[in-house]
N, C-alpha and C positions, 0 to 999 in steps of 0.2 A: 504312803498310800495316795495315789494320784485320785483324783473329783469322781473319775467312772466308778471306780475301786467301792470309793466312799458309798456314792450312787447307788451300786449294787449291794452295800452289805446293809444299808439302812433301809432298802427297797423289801430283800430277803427276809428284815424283823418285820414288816407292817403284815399285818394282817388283814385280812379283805374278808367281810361280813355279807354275804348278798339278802336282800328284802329289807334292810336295815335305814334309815327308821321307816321305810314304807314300802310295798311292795314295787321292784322294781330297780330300786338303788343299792350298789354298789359300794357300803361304807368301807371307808379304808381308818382303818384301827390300829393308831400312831402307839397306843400305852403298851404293845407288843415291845415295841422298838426304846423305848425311854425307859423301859423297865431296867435293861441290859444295860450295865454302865458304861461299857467300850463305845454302844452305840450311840449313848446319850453323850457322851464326851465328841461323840465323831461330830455330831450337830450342831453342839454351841460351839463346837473348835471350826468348823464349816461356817458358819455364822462368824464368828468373828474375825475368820482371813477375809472377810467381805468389807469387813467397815472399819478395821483398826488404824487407817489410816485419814477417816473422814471427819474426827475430831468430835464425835456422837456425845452431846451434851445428855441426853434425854433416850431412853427406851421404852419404847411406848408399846405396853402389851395388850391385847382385847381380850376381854373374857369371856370364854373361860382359860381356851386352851390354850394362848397366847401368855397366858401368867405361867406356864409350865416351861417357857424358852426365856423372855424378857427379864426375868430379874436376874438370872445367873450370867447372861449376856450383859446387862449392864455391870454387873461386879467387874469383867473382863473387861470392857471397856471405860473400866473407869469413871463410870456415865451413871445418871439417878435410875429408876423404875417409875414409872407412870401408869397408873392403869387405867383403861376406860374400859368401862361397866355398863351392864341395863339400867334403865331410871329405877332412883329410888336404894341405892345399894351403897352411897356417895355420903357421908356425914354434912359436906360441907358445903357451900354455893357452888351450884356449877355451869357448864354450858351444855344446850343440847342441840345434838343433829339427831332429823327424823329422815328413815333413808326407803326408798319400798324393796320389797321384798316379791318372790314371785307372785305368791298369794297375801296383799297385803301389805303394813309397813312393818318396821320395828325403829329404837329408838337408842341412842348410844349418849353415852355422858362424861366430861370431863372435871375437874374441881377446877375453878373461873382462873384458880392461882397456880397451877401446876407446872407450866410453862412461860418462861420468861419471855418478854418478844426478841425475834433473834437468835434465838435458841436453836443449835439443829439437831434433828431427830431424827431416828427410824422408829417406822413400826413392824412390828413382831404378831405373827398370827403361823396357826399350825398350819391353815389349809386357804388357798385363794380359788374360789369356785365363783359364784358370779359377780363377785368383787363390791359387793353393796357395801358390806361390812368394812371394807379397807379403806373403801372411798370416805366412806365418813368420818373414821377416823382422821384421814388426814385433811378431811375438811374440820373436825375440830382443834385438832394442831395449828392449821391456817388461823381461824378465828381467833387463839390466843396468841398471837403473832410468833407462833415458831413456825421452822422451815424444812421441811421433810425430806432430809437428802437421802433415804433409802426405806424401802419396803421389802420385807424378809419373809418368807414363809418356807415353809416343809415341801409340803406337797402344794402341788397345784395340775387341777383339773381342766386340762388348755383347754377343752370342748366346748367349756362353757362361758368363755369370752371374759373373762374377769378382767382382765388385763387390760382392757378397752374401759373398763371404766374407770381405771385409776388416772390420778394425773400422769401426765407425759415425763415432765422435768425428772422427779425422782428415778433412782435407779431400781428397777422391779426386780428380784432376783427368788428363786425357787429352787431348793435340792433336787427334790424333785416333782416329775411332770408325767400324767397318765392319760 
């Protein structure tokens, strides 16, 4: 099955919510698609023709729906699970970035020891919309001195410029784009 093939049958599971969570917005509802096993295998196997060659020490998933792709991904690449969380959710000492949000901020967390420095990583998220969430993560990445050689997501919402806030270096990549 060639990328379009993929593209189109993972497209065909998502389903589209309108007014969701507020009037006006267009949610797009991945748990369609991961329900279905052909499809959920299409995406970590899509995921992982992407990075099996980059030597991914670390898989670093955001929560929530980013822990639904990152640890079966790291199993495949032979690579740990890391997750970053909201404040407060984390046992252990951690770091935080504080990143804003449209209306406001929000706050993201790593455990201080999760990542070795040196380490290279991607990070794993279901959806890149206006990319606050991704930036921080791998500005927490950065702070415990690993190096983020790729960013992965599902879907991505080009409308809304997310992509411009990530760093440059790493490779940005998306299944899909609405």
């Amino acid at each position: 099955m060639n990328e379009q093939q993929i593209q189109q049958k993972i497209q065909d599971k998502i389903r589209s919510i309108p007014d969701f969570p507020k009037p006006g917005i267009l949610f797009k509802d991945i748990t369609t698609a991961i329900k279905d096993p052909q499809a959920l295998a299409l995406i970590i196997d899509w995921f992982y023709d992407r990075l099996k060659d980059k030597q991914i020490d670390y898989v670093v998933g955001l929560e929530s729906r980013g822990f639904i792709f990152a640890p079966t991904l790291a199993y495949k690449l032979n690579a740990g699970f890391v997750p970053i969380r909201k404040p407060g959710k984390l046992p252990a000492q951690t770091a935080k970035v504080s990143y804003d949000l449209e209306y406001g901020s929000d706050s993201l967390e790593i455990h201080q020891d999760a990542i070795e420095k040196g380490k290279k990583v991607v990070v794993v998220d279901d959806l890149l919309a206006t990319g606050g969430t991704a930036a921080a993560a791998c500005e927490l990445v950065a702070q415990l001195g690993g190096t983020v050689e790729a960013i992965a997501f599902l879907l991505e919402l080009s409308s809304l410029g997310g992509r411009e806030k990530l760093p440059h270096k790493p490779e940005i990549f998306s299944l899909i784009s609405y």
